[in-house]
N, C-alpha and C positions, 0 to 999 in steps of 0.2 A: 292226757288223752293221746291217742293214736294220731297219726299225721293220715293223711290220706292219702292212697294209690289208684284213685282212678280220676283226678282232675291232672292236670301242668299247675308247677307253682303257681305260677302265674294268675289262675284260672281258679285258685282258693282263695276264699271268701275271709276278711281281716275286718273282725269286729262286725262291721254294718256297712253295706252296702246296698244302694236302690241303683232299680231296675225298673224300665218300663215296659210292661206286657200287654199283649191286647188280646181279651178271652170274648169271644164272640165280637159280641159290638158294644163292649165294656169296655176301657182302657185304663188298667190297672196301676197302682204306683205302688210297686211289689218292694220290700224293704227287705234284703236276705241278710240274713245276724249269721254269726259264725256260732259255730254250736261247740266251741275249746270253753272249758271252764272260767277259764283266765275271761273272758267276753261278757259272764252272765249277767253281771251290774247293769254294763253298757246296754245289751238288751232288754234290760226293763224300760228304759228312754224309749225308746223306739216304739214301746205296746201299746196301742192308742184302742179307745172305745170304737165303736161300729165298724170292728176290721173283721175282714178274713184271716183266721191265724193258721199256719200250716206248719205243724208240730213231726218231723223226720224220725224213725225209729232204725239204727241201724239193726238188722234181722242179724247178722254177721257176729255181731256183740252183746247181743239182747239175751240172758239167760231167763228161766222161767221163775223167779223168785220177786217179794215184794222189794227186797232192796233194789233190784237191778230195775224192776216199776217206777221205783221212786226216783234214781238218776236218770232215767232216761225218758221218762213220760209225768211223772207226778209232780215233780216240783217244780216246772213249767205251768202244769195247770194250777197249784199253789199261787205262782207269780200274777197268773189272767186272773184267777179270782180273787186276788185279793187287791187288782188295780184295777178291773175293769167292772163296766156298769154293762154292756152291751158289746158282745161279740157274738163269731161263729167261730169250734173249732174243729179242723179235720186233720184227723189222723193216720201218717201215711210211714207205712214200714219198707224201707228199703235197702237193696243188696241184698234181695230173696234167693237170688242165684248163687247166695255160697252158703247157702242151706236145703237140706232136700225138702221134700215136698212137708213129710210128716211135724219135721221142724218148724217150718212156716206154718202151716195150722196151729199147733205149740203156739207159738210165738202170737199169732194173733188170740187165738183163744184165752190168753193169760191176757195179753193187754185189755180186752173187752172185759172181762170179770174185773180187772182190779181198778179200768176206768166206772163199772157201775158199784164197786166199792167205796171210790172214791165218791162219788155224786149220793151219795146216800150219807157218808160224813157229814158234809158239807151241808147237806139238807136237815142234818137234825140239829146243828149246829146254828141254824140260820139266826144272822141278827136285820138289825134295820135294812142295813144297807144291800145285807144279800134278799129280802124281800123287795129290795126293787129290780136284781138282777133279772136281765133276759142272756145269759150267754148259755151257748148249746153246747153241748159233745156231741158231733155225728157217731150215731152208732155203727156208721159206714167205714171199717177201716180200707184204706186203698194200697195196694199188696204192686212194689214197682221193684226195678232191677235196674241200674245207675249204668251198666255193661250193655246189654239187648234193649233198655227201653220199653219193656213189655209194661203195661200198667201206666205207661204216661198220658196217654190217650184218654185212659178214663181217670185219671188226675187231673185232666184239661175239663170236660166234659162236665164231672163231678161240680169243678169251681165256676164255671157257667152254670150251673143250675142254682148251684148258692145265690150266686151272685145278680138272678132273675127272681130273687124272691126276698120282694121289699119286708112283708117280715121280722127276714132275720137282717140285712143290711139296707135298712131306709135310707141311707145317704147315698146310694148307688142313682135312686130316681131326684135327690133334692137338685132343684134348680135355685140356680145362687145370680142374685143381682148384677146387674152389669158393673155397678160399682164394687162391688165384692168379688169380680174376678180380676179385674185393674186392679184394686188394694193387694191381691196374692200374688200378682204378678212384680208389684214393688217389692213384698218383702221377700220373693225367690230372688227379685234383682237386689237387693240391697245384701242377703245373706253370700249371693256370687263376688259382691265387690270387697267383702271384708277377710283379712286374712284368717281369722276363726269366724266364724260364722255365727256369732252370738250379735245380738242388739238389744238395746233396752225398750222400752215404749214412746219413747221419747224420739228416737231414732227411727222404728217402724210408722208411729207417724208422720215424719215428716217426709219421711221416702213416700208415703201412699198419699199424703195432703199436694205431691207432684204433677202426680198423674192424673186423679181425681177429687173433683171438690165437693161431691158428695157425700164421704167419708170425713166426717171430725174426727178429733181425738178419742171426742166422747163414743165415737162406734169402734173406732181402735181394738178395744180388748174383747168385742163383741166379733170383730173378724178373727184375732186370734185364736177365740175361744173355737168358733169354728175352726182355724187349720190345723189345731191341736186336735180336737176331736180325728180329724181326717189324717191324722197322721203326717202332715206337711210340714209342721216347727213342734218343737218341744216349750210347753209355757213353763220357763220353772217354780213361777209361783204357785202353779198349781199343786208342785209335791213340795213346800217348804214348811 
């Protein structure tokens, strides 16, 4: 893949990195994946149920054919549907600025037919599990420029509005236990003190049996199962 010309080394994104953002009076734990090949594994760890997922199309590299659909938008939605139970996803095409106007029409127009191609696959194909699916494709694609900025405003805008509509992410309004936010706050401290950042259950409880003694063991996998859902730790028994 290309290297990119409009961040600082520095300032490009290696594998997975979080971020904290705050959209309206939401405060977000934004998770940015590197979108190099070499990455894509790594970012399937990271896709959790009840997220906002924001899928990047470069305009710049994006030809109008189903292969270049497939690398660049399809088998992303491949990876959400076939790990996720509940999500939202919005699709945002950027670096419109080194394509003229007629081109960016092109480009979005192709991606909106071959995403409701896709959703129609997928639908005739349904098994159990995708009968319990709630995840969305906005049919809203959002059209930005990495250089001018133009389109980030209503990319901001857009994810508040998501984001105010329990619906599509119910965890946004969940109110969580006093003792279940001391239990997440051991295993963020127990994950900071360890030189890899892996623990067993055995270890996660006894970081959170510290702080609070309202938590047994027995609720243990029942907090994790929550900060997996939320995207906070990775359970790996869940994909073994």
């Amino acid at each position: 893949r290309q290297t990119s010309c409009l961040t600082e080394v520095e300032d490009r994104t290696v594998s997975v990195e979080e971020r904290q953002l705050r959209v309206g009076d939401v405060d977000l734990r934004m998770v940015d994946t590197g979108g190099h090949e070499v990455y894509e594994l790594t970012n399937q760890l990271v896709t959790s149920d009840n997220s906002l997922t924001v899928t990047v199309i470069d305009a710049s590299r994006y030809e109008t054919t189903p292969e270049q659909f497939h690398e660049h938008v399809g088998k992303y939605l491949h990876v959400m549907f076939d790990l996720l139970i509940r999500a939202v996803i919005l699709l945002v095409v950027t670096k419109i600025d080194a394509c003229d106007e007629h081109q960016v029409c092109c480009i979005a127009d192709h991606i909106q037919c071959q995403v409701d191609e896709f959703l129609k696959e997928r639908k005739a194909s349904r098994t159990m599990k995708m009968s319990e699916q709630r995840i969305e494709v906005l049919d809203q694609l959002i059209l930005t420029s990495a250089k001018s900025l133009e389109g980030v405003k209503k990319l901001v805008e857009c994810m508040g509005e998501i984001l105010h509509r329990p619906d599509f992410v119910p965890s946004v309004e969940r109110i969580l236990p006093q003792s279940w936010v001391k239990g997440e706050d051991a295993v963020t401290l127990t994950a900071d003190m360890l030189r890899l950042p892996i623990a067993t259950v055995d270890e996660v409880s006894y970081a959170v049996s510290v702080v609070t003694e309202a938590l047994s063991r027995y609720h243990v996998p029942h907090l994790l199962n929550y900060l997996h859902e939320a995207g906070s730790v990775f359970d790996f028994s869940r994909h073994s």
